[in-house]
N, CA, C and O atoms as a printed pandas DataFrame, in Angstrom:
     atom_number atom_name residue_name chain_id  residue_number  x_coord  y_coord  z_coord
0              1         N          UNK        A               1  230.046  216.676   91.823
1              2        CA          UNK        A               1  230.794  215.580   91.254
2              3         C          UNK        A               1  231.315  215.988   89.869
3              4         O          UNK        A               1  230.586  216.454   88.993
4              5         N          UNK        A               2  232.554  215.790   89.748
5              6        CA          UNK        A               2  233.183  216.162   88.371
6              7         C          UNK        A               2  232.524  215.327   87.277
7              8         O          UNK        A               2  232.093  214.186   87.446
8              9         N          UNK        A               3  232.491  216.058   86.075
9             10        CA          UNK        A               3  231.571  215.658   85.380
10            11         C          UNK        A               3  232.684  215.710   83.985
11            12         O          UNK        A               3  233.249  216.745   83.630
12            13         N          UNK        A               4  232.905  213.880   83.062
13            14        CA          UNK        A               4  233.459  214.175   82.168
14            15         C          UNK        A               4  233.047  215.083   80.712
15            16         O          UNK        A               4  231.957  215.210   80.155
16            17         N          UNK        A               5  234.440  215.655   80.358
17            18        CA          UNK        A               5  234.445  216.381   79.460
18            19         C          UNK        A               5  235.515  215.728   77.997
19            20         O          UNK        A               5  236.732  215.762   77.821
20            21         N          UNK        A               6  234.239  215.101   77.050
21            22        CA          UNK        A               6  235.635  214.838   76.245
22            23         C          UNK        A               6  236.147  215.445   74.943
23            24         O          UNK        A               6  235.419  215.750   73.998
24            25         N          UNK        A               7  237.790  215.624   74.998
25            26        CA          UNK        A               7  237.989  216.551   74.522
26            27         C          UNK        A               7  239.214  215.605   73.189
27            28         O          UNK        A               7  240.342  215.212   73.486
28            29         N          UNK        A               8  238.676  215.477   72.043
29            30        CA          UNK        A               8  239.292  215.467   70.735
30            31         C          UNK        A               8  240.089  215.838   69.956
31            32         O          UNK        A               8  239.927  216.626   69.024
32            33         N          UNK        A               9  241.416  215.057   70.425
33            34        CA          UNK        A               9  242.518  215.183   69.203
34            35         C          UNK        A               9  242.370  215.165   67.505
35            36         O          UNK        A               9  243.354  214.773   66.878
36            37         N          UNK        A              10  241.112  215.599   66.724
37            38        CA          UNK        A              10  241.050  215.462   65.719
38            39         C          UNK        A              10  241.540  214.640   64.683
39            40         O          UNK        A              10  241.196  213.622   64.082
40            41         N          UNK        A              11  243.116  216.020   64.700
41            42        CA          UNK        A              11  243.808  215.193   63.592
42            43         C          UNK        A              11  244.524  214.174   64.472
43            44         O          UNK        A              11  245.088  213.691   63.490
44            45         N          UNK        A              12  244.902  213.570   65.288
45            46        CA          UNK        A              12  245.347  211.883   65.727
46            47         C          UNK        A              12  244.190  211.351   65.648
47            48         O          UNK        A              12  244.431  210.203   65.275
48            49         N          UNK        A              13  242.617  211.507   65.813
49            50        CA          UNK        A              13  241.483  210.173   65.553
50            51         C          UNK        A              13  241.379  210.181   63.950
51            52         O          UNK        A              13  241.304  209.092   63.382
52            53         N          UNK        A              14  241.371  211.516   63.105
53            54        CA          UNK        A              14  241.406  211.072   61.705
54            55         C          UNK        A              14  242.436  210.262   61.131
55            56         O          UNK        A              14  242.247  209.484   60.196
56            57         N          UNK        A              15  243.724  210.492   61.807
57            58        CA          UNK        A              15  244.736  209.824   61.072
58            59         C          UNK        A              15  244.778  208.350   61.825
59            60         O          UNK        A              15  245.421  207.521   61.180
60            61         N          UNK        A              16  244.274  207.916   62.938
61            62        CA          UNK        A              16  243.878  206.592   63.178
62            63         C          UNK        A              16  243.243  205.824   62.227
63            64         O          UNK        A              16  243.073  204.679   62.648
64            65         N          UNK        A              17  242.774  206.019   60.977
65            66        CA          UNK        A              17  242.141  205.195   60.032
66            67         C          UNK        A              17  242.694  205.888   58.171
67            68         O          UNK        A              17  242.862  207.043   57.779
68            69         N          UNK        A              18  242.791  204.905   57.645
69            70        CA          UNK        A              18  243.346  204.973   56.469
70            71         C          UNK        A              18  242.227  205.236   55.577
71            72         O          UNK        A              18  241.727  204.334   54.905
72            73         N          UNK        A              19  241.759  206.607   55.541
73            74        CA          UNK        A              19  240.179  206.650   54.598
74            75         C          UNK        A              19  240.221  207.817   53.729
75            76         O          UNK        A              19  239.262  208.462   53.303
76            77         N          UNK        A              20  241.479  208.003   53.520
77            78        CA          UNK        A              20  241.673  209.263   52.296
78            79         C          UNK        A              20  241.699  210.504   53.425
79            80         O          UNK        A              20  241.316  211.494   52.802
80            81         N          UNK        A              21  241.896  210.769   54.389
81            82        CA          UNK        A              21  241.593  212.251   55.136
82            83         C          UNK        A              21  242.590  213.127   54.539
83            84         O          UNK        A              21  242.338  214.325   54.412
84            85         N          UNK        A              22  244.098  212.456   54.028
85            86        CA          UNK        A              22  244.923  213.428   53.830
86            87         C          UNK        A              22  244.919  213.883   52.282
87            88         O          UNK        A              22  245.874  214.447   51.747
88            89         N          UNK        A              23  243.741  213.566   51.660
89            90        CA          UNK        A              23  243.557  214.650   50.416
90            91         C          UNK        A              23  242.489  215.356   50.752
91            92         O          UNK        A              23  242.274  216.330   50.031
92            93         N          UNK        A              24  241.654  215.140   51.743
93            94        CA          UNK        A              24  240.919  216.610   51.832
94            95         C          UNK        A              24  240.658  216.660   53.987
95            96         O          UNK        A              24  239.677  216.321   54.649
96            97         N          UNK        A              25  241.842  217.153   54.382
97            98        CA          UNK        A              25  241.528  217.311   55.802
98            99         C          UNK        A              25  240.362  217.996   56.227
99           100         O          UNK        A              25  239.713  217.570   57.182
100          101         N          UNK        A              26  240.002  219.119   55.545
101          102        CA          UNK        A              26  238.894  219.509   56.001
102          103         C          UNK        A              26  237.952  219.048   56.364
103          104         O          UNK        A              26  237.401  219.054   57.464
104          105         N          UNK        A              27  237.615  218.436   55.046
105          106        CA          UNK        A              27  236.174  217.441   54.486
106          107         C          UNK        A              27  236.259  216.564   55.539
107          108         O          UNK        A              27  235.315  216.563   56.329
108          109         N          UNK        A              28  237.544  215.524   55.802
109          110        CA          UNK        A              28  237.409  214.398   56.817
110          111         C          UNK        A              28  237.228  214.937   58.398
111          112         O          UNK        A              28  236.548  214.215   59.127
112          113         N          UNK        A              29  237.953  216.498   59.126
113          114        CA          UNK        A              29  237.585  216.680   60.415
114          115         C          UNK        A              29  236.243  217.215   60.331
115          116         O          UNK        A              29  235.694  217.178   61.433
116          117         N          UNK        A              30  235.185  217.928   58.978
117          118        CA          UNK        A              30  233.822  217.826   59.308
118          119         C          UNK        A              30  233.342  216.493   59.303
119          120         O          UNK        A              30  232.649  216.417   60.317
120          121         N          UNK        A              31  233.326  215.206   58.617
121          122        CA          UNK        A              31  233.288  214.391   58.980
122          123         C          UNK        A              31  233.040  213.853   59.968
123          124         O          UNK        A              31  231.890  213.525   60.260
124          125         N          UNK        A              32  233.853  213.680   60.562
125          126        CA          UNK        A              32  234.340  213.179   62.459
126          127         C          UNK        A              32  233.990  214.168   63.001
127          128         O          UNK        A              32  234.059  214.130   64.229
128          129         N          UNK        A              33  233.588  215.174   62.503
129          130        CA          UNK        A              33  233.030  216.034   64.149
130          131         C          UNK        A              33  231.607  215.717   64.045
131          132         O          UNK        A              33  230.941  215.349   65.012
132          133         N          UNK        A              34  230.963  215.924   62.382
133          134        CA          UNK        A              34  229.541  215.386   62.361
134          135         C          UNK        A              34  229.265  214.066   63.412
135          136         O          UNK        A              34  228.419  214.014   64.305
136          137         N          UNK        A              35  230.008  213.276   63.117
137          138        CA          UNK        A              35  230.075  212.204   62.997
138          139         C          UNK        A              35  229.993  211.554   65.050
139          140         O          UNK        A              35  229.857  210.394   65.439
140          141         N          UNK        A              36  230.128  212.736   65.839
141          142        CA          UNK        A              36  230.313  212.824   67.384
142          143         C          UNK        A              36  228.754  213.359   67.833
143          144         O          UNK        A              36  228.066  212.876   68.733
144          145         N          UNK        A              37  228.453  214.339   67.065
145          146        CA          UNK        A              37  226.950  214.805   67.593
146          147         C          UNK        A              37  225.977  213.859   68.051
147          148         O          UNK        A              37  225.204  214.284   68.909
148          149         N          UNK        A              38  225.810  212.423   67.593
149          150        CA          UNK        A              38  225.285  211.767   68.397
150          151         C          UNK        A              38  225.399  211.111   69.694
151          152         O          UNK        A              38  224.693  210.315   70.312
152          153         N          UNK        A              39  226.709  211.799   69.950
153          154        CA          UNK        A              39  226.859  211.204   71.406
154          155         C          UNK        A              39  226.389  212.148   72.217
155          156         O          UNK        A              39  225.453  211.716   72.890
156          157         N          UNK        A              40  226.663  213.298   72.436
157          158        CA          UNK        A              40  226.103  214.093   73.190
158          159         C          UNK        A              40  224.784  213.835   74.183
159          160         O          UNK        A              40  223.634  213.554   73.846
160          161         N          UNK        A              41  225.061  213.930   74.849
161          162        CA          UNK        A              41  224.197  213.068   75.728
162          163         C          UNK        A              41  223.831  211.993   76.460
163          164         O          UNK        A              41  223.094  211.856   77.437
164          165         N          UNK        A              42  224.638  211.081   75.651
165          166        CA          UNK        A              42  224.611  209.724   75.423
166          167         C          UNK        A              42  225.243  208.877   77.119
167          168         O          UNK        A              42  226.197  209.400   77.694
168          169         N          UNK        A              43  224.828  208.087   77.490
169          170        CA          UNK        A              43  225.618  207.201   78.198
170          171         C          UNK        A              43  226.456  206.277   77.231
171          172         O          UNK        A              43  225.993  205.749   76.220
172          173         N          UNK        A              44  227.930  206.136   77.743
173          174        CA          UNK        A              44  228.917  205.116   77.325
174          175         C          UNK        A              44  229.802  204.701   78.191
175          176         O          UNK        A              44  230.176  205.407   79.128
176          177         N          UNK        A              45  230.191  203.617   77.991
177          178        CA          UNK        A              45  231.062  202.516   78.529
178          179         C          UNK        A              45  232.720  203.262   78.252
179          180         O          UNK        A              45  233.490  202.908   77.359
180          181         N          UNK        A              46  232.958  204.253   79.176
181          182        CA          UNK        A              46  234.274  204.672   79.342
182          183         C          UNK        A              46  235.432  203.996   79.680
183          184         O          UNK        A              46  235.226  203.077   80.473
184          185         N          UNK        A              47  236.612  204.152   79.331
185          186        CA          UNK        A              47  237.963  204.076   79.729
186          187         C          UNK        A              47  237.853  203.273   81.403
187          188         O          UNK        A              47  238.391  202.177   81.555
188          189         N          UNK        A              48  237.145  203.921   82.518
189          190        CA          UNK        A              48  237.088  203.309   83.804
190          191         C          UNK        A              48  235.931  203.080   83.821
191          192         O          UNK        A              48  235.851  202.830   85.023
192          193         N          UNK        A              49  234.474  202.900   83.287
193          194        CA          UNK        A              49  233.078  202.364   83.677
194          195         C          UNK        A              49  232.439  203.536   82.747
195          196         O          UNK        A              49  232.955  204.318   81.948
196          197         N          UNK        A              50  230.862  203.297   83.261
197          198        CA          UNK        A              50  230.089  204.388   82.423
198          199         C          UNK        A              50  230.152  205.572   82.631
199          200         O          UNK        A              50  230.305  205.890   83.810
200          201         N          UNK        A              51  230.066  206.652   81.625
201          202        CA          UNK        A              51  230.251  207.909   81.559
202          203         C          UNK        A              51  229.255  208.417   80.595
203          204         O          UNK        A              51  228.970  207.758   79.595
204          205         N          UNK        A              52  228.763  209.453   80.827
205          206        CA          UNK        A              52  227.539  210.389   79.866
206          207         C          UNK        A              52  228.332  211.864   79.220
207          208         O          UNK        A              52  228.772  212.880   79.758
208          209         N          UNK        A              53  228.283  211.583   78.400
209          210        CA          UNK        A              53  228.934  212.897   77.657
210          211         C          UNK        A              53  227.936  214.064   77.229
211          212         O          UNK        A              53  226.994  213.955   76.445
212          213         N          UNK        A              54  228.269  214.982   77.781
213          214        CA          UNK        A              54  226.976  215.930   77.786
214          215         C          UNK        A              54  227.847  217.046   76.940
215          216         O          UNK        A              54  227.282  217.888   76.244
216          217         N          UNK        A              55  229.448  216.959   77.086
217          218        CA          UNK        A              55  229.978  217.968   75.992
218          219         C          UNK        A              55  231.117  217.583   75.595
219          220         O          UNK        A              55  231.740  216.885   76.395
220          221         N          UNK        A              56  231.631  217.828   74.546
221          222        CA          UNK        A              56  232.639  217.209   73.502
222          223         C          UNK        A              56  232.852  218.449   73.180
223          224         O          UNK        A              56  231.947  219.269   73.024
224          225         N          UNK        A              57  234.822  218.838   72.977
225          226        CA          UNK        A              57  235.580  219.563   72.965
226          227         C          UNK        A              57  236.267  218.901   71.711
227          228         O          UNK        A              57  236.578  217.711   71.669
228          229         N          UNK        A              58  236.453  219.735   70.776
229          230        CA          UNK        A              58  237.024  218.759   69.248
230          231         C          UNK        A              58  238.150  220.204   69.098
231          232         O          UNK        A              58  237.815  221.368   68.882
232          233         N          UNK        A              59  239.150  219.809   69.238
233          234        CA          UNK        A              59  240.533  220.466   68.882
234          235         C          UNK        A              59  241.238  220.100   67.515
235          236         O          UNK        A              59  241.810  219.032   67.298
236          237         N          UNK        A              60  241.099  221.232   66.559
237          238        CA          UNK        A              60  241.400  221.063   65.246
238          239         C          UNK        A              60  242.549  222.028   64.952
239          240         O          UNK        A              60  242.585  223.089   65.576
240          241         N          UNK        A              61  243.393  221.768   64.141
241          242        CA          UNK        A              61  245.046  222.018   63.682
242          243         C          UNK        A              61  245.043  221.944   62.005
243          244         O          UNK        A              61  244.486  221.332   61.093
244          245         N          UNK        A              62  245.895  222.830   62.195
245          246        CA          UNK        A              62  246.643  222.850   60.460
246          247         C          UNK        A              62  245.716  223.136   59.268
247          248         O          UNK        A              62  244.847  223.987   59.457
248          249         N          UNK        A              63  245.774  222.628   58.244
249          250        CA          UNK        A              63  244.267  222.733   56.913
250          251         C          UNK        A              63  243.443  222.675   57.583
251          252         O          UNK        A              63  242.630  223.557   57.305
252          253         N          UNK        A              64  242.944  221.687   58.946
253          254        CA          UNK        A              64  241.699  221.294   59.112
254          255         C          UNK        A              64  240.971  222.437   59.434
255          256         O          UNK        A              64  239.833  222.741   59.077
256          257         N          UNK        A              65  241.943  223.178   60.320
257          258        CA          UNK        A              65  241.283  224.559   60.516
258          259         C          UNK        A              65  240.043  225.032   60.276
259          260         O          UNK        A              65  239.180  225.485   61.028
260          261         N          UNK        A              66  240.112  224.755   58.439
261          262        CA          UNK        A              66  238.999  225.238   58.153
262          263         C          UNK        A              66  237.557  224.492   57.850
263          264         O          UNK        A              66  236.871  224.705   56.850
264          265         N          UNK        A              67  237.290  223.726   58.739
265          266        CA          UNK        A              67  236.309  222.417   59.175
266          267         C          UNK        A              67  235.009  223.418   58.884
267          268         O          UNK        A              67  234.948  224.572   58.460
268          269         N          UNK        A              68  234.125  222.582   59.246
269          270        CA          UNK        A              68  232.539  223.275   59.283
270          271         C          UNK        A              68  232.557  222.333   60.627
271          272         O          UNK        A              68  232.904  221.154   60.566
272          273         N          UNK        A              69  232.115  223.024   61.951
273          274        CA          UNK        A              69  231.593  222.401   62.756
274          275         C          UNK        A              69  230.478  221.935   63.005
275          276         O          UNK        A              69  229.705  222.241   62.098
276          277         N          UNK        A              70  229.953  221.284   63.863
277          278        CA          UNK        A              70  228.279  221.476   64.561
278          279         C          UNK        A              70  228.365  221.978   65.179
279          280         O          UNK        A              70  229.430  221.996   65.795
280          281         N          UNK        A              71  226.948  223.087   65.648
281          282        CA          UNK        A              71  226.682  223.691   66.610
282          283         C          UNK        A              71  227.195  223.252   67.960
283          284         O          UNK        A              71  227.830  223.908   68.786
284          285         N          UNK        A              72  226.584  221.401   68.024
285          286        CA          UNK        A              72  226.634  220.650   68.939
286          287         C          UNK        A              72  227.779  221.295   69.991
287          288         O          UNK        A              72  227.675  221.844   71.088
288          289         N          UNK        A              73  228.818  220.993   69.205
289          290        CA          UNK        A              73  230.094  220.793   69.482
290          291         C          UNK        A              73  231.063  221.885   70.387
291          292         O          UNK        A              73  230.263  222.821   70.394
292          293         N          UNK        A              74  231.738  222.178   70.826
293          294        CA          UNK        A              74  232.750  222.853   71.360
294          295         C          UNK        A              74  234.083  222.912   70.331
295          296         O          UNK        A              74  234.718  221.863   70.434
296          297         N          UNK        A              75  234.643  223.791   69.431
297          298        CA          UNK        A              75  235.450  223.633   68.696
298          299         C          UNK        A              75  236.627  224.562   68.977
299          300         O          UNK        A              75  236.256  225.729   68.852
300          301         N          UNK        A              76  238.032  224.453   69.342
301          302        CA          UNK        A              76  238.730  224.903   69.404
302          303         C          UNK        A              76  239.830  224.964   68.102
303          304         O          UNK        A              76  240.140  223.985   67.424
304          305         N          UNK        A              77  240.220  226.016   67.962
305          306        CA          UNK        A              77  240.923  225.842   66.413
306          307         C          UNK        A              77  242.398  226.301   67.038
307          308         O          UNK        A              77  242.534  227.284   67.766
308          309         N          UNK        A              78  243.523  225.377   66.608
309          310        CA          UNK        A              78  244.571  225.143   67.359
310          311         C          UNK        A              78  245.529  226.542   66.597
311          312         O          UNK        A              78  245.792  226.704   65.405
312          313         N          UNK        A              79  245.876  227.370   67.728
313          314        CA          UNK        A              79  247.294  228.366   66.023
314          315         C          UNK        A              79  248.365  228.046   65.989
315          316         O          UNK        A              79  249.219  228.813   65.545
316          317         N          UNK        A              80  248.638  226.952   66.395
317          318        CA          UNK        A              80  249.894  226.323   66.273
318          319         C          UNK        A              80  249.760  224.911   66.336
319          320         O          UNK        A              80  249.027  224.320   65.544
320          321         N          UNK        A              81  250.556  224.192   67.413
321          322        CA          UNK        A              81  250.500  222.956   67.390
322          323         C          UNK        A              81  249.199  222.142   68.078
323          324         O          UNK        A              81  249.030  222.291   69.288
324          325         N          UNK        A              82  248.603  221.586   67.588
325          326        CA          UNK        A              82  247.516  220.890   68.617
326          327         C          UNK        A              82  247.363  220.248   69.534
327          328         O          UNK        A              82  246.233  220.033   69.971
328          329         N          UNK        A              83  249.007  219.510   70.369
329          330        CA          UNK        A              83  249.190  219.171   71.340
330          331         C          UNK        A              83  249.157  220.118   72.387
331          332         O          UNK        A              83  248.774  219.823   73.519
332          333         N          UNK        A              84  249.609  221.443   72.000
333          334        CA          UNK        A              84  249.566  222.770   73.604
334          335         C          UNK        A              84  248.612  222.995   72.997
335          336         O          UNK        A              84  249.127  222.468   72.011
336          337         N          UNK        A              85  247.639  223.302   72.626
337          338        CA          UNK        A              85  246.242  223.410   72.642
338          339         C          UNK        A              85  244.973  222.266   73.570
339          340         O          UNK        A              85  243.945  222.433   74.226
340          341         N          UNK        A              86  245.815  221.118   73.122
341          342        CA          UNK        A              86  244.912  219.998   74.073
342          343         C          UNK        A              86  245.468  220.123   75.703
343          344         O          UNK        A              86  244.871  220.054   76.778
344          345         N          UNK        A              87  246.611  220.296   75.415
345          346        CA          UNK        A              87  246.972  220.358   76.957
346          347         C          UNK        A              87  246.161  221.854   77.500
347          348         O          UNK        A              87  245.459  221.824   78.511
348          349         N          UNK        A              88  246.289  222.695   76.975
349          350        CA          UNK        A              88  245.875  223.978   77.671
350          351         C          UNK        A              88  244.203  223.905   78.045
351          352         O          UNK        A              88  243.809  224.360   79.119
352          353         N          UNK        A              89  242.968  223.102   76.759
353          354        CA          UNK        A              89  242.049  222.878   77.055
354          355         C          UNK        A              89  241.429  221.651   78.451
355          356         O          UNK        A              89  240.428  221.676   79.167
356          357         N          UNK        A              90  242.608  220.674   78.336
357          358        CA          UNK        A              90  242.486  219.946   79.544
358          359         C          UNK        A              90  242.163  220.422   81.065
359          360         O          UNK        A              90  241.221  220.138   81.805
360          361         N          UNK        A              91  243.738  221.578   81.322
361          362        CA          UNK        A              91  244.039  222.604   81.904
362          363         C          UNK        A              91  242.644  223.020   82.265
363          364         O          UNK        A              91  242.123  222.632   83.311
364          365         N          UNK        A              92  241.932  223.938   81.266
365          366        CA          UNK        A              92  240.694  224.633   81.634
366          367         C          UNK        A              92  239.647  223.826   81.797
367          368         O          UNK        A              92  238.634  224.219   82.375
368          369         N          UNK        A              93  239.791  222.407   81.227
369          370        CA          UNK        A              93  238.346  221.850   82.292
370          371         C          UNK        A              93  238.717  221.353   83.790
371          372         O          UNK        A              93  237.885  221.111   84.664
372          373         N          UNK        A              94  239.810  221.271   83.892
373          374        CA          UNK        A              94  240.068  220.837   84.920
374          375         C          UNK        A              94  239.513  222.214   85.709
375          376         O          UNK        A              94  238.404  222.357   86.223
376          377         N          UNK        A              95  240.590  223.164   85.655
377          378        CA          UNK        A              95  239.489  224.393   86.412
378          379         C          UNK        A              95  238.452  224.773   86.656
379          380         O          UNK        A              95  237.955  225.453   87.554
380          381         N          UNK        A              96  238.035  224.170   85.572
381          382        CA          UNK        A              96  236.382  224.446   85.600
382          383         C          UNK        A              96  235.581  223.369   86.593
383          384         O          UNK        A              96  234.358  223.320   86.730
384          385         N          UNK        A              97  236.700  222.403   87.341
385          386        CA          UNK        A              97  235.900  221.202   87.742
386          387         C          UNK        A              97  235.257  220.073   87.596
387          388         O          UNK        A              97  234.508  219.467   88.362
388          389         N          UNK        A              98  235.717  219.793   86.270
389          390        CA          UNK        A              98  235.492  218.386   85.485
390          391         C          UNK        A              98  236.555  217.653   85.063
391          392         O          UNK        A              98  237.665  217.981   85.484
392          393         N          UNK        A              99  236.457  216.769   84.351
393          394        CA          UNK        A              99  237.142  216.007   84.565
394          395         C          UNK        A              99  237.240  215.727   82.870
395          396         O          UNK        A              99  236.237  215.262   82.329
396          397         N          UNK        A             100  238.346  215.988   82.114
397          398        CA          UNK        A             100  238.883  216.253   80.393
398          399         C          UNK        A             100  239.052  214.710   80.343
399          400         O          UNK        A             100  239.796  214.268   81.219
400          401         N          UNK        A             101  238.484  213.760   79.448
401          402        CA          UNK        A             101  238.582  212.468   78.767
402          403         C          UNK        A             101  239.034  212.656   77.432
403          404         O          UNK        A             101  238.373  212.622   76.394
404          405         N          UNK        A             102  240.678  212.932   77.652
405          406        CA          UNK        A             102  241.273  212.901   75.978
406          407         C          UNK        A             102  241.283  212.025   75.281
407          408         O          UNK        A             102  241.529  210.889   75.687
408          409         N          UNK        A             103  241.037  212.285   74.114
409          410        CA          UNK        A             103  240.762  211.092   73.001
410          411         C          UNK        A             103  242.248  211.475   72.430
411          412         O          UNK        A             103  242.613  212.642   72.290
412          413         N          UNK        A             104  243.059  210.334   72.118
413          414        CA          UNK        A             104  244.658  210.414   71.267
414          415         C          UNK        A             104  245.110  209.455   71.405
415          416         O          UNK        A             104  244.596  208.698   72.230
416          417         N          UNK        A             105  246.119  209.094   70.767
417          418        CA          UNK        A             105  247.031  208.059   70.657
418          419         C          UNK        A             105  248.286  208.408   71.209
419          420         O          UNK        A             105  249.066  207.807   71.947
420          421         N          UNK        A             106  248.298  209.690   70.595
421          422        CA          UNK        A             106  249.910  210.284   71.002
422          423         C          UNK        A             106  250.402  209.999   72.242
423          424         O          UNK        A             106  249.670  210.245   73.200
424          425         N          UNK        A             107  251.809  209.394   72.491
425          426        CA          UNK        A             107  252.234  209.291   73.423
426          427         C          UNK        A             107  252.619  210.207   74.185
427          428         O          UNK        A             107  252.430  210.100   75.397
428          429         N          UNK        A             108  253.482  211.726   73.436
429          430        CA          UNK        A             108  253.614  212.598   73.589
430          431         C          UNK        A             108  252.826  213.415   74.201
431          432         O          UNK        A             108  253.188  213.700   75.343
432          433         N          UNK        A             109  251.886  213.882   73.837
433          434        CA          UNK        A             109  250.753  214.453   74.444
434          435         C          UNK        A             109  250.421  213.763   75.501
435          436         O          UNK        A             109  250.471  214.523   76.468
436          437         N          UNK        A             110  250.067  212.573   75.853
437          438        CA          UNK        A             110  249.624  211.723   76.314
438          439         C          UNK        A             110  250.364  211.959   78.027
439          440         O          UNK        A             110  249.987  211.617   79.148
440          441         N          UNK        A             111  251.081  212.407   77.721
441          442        CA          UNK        A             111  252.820  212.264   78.943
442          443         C          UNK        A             111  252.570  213.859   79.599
443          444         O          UNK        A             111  252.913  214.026   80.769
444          445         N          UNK        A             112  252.002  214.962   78.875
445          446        CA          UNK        A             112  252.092  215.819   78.949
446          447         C          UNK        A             112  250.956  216.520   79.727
447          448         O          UNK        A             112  251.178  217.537   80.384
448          449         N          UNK        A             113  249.486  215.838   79.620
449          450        CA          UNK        A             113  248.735  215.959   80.081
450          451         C          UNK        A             113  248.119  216.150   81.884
451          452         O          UNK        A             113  248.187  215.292   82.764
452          453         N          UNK        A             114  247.655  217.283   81.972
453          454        CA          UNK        A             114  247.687  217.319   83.738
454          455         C          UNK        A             114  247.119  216.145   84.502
455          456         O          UNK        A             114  246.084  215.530   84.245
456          457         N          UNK        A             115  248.154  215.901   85.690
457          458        CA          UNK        A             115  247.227  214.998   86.784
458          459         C          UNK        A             115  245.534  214.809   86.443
459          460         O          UNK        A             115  245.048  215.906   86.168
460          461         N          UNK        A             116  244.890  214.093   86.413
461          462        CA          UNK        A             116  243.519  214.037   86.535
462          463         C          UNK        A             116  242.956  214.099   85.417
463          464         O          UNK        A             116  241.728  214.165   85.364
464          465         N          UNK        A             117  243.715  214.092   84.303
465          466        CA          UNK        A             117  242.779  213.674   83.230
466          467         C          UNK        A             117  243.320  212.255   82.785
467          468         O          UNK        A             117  244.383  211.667   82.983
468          469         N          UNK        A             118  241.968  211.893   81.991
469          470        CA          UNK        A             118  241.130  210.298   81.546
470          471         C          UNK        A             118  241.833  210.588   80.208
471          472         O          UNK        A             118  242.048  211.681   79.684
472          473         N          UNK        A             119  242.184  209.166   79.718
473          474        CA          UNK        A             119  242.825  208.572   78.619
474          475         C          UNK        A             119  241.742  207.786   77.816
475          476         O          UNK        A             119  240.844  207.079   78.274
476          477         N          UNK        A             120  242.076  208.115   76.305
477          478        CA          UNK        A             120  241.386  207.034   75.600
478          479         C          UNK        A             120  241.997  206.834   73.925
479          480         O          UNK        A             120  242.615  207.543   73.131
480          481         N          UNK        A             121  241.609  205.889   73.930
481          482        CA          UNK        A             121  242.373  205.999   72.200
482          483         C          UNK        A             121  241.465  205.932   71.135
483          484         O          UNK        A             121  240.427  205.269   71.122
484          485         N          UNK        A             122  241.934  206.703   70.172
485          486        CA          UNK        A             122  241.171  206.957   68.984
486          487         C          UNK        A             122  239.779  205.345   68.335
487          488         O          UNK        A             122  238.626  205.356   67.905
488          489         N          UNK        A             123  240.642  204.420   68.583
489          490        CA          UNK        A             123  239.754  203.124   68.686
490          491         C          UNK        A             123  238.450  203.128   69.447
491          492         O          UNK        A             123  237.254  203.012   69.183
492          493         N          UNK        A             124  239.102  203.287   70.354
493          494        CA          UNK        A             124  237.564  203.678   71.278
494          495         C          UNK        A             124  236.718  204.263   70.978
495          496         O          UNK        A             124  235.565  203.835   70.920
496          497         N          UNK        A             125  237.048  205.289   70.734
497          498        CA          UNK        A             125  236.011  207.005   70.301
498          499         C          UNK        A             125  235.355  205.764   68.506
499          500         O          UNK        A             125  234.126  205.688   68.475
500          501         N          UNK        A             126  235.903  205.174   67.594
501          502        CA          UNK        A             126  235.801  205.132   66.578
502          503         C          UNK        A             126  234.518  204.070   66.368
503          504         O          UNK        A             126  233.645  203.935   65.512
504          505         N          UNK        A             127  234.876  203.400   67.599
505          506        CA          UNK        A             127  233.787  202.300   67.859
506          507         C          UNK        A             127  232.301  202.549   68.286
507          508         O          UNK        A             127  231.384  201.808   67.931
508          509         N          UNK        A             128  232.067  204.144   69.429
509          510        CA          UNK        A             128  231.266  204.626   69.452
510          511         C          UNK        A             128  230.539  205.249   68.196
511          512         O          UNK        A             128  229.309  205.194   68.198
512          513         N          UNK        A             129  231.090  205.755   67.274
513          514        CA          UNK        A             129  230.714  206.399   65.948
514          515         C          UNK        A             129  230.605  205.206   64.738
515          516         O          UNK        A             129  230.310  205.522   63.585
């Protein structure tokens, strides 16, 4: 049974909230990635019913680049734009046989994303944390 994988638009969940991120991006995507390690594991009330997140994929772009991750975490560091980065990581869970629960707002991305992956918006993810 495919097993979700959710995978983090960074900078669209940081810039979902007005909390200073854009004078120090770094500081705010360690933040929000700290800030996910407690789910891991966790049962939650997903997008279509409950879902257990056993791994979180956090896709980081631009300054943020230079984040401090958690171990926890799965961190992809984008070299260009972070939308073909989310799409390409989707891509590979899907191969892998799971099932990618993107966290974004972007519509763009959003449109771009392969058949079979799960939608969610930065609200969501913000409410869990």
């Amino acid at each position: 049974m495919p097993v979700p994988v959710l995978v983090v638009d960074v900078a669209n969940v940081m810039g979902s909230r007005p909390d200073g991120w854009w004078r120090d991006r770094p500081g705010a995507a360690t933040r929000l990635m700290a800030s996910l390690v407690p789910l891991v594991g966790v049962e939650v009330d997903g997008p279509t019913g409950a879902v257990r997140i056993d791994r979180i994929i956090a896709v980081v772009e631009g300054q943020a680049r230079t984040a401090t991750a958690p171990p926890e975490l799965d961190v992809v560091l984008s070299p260009a734009d972070g939308d073909t980065t989310i799409v390409e990581v989707a891509e590979q869970v899907l191969t892998g046989g799971d099932v990618p629960l993107v966290v974004t707002a972007d519509r763009g991305l959003r449109a771009r994303l392969p058949i079979g992956s799960q939608l969610a918006g930065p609200g969501w993810l913000l409410a869990l944390i």
